[in-house]
C-alpha positions in Angstrom: -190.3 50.7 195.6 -188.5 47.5 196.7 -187.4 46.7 193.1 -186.3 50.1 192.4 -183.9 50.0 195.8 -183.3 46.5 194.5 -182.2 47.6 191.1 -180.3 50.6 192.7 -177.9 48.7 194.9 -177.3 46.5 192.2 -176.2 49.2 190.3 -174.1 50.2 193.7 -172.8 47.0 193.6 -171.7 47.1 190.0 -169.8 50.4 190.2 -167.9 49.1 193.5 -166.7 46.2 191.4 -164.4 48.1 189.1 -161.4 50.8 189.5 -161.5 52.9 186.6 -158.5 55.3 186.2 -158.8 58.5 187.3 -156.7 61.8 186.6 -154.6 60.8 189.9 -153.7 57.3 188.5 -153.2 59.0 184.9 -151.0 61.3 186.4 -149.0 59.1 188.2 -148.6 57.3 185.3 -147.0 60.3 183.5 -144.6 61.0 186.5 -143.4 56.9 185.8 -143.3 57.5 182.7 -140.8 60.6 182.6 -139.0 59.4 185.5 -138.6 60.9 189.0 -137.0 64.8 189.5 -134.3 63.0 191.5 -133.7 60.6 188.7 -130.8 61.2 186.3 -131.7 63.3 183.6 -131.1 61.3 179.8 -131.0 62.2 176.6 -134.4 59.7 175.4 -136.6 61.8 173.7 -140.0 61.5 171.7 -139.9 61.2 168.3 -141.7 64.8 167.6 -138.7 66.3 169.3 -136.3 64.0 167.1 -138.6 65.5 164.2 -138.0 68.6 165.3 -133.8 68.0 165.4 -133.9 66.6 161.8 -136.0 69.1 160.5 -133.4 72.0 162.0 -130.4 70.0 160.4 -132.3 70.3 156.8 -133.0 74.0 157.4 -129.2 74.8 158.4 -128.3 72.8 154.9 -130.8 74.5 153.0 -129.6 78.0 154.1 -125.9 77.3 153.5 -127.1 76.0 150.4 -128.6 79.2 149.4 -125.5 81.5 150.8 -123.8 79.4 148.6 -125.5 80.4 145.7 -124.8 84.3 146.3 -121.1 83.7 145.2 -119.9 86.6 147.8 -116.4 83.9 147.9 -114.9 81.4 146.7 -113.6 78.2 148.1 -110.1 79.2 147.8 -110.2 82.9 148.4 -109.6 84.5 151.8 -113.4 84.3 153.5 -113.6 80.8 152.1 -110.2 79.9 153.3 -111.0 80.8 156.7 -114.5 79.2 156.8 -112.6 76.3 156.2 -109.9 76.4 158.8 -113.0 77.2 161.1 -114.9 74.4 160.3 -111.6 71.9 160.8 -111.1 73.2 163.7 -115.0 72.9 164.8 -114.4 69.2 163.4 -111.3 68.7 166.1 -112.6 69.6 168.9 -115.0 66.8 168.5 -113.0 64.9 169.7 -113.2 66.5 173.1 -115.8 64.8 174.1 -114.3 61.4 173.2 -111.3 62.3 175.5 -113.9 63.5 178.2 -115.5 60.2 178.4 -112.7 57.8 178.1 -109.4 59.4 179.9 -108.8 59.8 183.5 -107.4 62.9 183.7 -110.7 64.3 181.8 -112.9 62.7 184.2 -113.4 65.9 186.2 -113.8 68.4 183.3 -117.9 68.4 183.9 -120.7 65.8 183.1 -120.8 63.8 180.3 -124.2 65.2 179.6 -123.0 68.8 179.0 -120.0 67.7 176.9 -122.5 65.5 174.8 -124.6 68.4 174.3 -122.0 70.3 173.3 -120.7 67.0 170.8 -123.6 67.4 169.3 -123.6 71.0 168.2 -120.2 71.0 166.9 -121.1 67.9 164.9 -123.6 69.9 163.5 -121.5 73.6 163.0 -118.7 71.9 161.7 -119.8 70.4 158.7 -121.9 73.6 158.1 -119.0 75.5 157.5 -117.4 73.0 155.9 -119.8 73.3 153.3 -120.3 76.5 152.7 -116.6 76.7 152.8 -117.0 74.4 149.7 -119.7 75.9 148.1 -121.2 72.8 147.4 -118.7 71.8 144.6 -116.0 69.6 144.8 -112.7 70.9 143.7 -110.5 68.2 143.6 -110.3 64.4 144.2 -108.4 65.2 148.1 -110.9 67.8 149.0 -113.6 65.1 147.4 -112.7 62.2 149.6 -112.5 64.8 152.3 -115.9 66.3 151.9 -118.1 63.1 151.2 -116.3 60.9 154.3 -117.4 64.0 156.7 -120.6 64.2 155.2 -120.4 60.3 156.2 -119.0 60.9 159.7 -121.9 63.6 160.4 -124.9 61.0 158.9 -123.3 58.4 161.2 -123.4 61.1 164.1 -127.2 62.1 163.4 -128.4 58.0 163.3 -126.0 57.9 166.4 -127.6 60.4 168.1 -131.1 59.4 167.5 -130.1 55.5 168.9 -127.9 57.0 171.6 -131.4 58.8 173.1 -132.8 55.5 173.3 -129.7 53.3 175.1 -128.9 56.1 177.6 -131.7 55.0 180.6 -130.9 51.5 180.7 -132.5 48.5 180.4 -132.9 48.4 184.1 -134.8 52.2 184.0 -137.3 51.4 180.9 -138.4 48.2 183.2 -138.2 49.9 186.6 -141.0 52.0 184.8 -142.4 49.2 183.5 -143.0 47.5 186.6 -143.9 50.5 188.5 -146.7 51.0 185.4 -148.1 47.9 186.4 -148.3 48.1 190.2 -149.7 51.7 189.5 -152.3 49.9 187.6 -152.9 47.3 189.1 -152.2 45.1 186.5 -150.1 41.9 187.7 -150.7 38.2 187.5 -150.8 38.2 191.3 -153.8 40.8 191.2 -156.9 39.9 191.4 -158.7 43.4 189.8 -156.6 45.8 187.8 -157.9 49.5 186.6 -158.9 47.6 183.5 -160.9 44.8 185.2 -164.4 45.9 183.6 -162.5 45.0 180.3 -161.2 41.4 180.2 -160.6 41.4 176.7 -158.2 44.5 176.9 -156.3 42.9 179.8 -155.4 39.6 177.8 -154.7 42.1 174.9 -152.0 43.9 176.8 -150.8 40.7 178.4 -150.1 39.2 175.4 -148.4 41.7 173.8 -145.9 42.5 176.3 -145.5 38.4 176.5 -144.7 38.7 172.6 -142.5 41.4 172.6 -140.5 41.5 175.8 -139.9 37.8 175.7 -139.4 37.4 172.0 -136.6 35.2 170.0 -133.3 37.2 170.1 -132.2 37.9 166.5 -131.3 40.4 163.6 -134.6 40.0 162.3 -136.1 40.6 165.4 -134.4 43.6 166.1 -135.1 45.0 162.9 -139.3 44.7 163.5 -138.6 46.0 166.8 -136.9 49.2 165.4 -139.0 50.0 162.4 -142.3 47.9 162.7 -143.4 47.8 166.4 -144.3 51.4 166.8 -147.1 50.2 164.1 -148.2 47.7 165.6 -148.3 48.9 169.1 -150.4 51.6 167.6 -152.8 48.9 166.0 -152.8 47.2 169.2 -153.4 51.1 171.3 -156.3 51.3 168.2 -157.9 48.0 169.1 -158.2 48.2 172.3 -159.1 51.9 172.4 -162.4 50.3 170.4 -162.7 47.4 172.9 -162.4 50.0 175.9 -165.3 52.7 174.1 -167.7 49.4 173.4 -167.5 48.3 177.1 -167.8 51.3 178.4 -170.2 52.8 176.3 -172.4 49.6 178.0 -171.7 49.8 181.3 -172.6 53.7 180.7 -176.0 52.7 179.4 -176.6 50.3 182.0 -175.2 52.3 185.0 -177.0 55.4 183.5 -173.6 57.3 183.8 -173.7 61.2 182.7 -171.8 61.5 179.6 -169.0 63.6 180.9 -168.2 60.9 183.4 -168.5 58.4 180.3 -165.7 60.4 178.3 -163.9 61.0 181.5 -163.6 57.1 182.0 -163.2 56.5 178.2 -160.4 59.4 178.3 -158.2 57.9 181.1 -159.0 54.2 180.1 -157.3 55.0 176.9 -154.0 57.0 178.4 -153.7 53.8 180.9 -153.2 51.9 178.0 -151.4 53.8 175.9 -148.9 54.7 178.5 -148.5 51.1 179.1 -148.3 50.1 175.7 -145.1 52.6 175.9 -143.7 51.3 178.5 -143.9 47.9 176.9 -142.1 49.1 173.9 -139.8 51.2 175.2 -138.5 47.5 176.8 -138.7 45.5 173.8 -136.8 47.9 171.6 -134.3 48.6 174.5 -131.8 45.6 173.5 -132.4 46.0 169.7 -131.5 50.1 170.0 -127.9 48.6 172.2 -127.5 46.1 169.4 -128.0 48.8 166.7 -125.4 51.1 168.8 -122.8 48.4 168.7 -123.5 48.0 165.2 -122.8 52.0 164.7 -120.0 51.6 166.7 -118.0 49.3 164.1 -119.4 51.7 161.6 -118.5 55.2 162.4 -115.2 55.0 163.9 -113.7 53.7 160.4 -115.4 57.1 159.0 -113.9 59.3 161.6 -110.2 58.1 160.8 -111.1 58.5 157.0 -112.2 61.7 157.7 -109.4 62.7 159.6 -106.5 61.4 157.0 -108.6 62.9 154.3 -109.0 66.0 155.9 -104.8 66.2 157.0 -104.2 65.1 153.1 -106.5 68.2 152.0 -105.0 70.0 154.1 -101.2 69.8 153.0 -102.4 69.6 149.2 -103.9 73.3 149.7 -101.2 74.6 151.5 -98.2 73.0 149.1 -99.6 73.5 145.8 
């Protein structure tokens, strides 16, 4: 009887050791995550959602594509005339949002974030009409110029958009909620125990990859991984350790004689700890390689827009002259 009481307060012991995260701590870590309610709403989304977006676009295309093909007009009869002056004048007041966000005077006309929204749509609209204005052909080198440096301008907008949702927190929001992820966790040098104590081998994990990729060697070709390869490899890494976390556990299960639900339980919310933090981490690395990509676009698309523009003015007084 003594060595079972023995062997049971050891076991006591053992469980009081460790902090495993629960659905309160999981959920906390959600709420950092998102950001506060009181926070300033931004425009960084997830990339299903950007999915989502792109996938719309294609659709809109598509189906203009196919009203094309019912030849109910032509580009320079009435209803494709003014499917044309529509879309130019969609294409104009683009630049609303520009003057919104750069003069004084417009500085009152509403926040940024609706007149971005609205940007956006209108970016997308006007070179919908545009092209089913055209019918998909090109009639003329003026209105081919005209056509293929919009279609430029609205592939710049789309890549522009999709780097814009990433810049628009902040460095200093992506490592507020870094930081807060780790004091949620417990995980900081300082610390003696962290959520993830019982698995040493995951901490070090974590630790070194946030080491490697917040601190890494400025650079083009750093960037570049950033952008394109780290989501891989922070899902290796989330893969890895998601192993590590199940063989640990799966022990201390067998040796704790846990009840399997509370062994998936554990396993469940050891596994959204780290993933979420394995976001965070990402979301800070790729943070100054997004705002290097943006000033990149930036030299890029503003050339297109005046092209567009002259083009556009050229085709404009070629239809209306000859």
């Amino acid at each position: 009887m003594a060595s079972i009481a023995t062997n049971s307060n050891e076991r006591s012991e053992n469980m009081v050791m460790h902090e495993f995260p629960d659905t309160i701590l999981v959920a906390q870590v959600r709420s950092i995550s998102r950001g506060s309610k009181d926070s300033e709403p931004s425009f960084r989304s997830s990339l299903p959602v950007d999915v989502v977006v792109y996938l719309a676009i294609a659709a809109l295309i598509f189906a203009a594509w196919r009203f094309s093909q019912l030849k109910l007009f032509d580009a320079g009869d009435d209803i494709g005339y003014w499917l044309g002056v529509a879309g130019g004048v969609t294409m104009l007041l683009l630049f609303s949002y520009p003057l919104r966000k750069h003069f004084k005077f417009a500085r009152n006309w509403g926040r940024v974030k609706w007149w971005f929204l609205v940007h956006m749509f209108l970016g997308v609209g006007g070179p919908i009409l545009i092209l089913i204005h055209s019918t998909f052909r090109v009639g003329s080198l003026n209105a081919g110029v005209a056509l293929y440096s919009m279609l430029l301008v609205a592939a710049s907008g789309v890549v522009g958009r999709f780097i814009y949702a990433r810049v628009n927190r902040g460095l200093r929001g992506e490592q507020a909620s870094l930081n807060e992820l780790r004091t949620a966790a417990g995980i900081q040098e300082e610390d003696a125990r962290s959520r993830l104590s019982f698995a040493p081998n995951v901490e070090q994990k974590l630790a070194a990859f946030e080491d490697a990729e917040v601190r890494a060697r400025s650079g083009w070709l750093t960037y570049t991984r950033q952008v394109f390869l780290l989501p891989f490899q922070q899902w290796l890494m989330y893969r890895e350790c998601g192993n590590e976390l199940r063989v640990v556990l799966y022990a201390l299960a067998k040796r704790e004689r846990w009840k399997r639900k509370d062994f998936k339980k554990r396993l469940k919310y050891s596994k959204a700890l780290v993933r979420q933090y394995l976001n965070a981490v990402t979301r800070v690395a790729q943070f100054k390689a997004y705002e290097r990509f943006f000033s990149l676009w930036h030299v890029v698309h503003i050339p297109f827009v005046y092209l567009m523009f002259i083009s556009a003015v050229v085709h404009v007084f070629a239809v209306h002259i000859y």
